[in-house]
Residue, then its C-alpha position, 0 to 999 in steps of 0.5 A: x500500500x503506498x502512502x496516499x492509499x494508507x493516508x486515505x484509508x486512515x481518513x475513512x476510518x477517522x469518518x467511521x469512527x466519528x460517524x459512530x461516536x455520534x451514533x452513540x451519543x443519540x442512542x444515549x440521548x434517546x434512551x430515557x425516553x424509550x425507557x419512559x414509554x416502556x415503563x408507562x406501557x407505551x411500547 
C-alpha cells in the first residue's frame, strides 16, 4: 500500500469512527425516553 492509499484509508476510518461516536451519543440521548414509554406501557 503506498502512502496516499494508507493516508486515505486512515481518513475513512477517522469518518467511521466519528460517524459512530455520534451514533452513540443519540442512542444515549434517546434512551430515557424509550425507557419512559416502556415503563408507562407505551411500547
Amino acid at each position: 500500500m503506498n502512502p496516499s492509499q494508507h493516508k486515505f484509508k486512515m481518513m475513512k476510518v477517522n469518518a467511521l469512527q466519528e460517524l459512530q461516536s455520534q451514533t452513540g451519543e443519540e442512542l444515549s440521548a434517546l434512551l430515557p425516553s424509550v425507557l419512559d414509554k416502556a415503563f408507562k406501557g407505551e411500547l
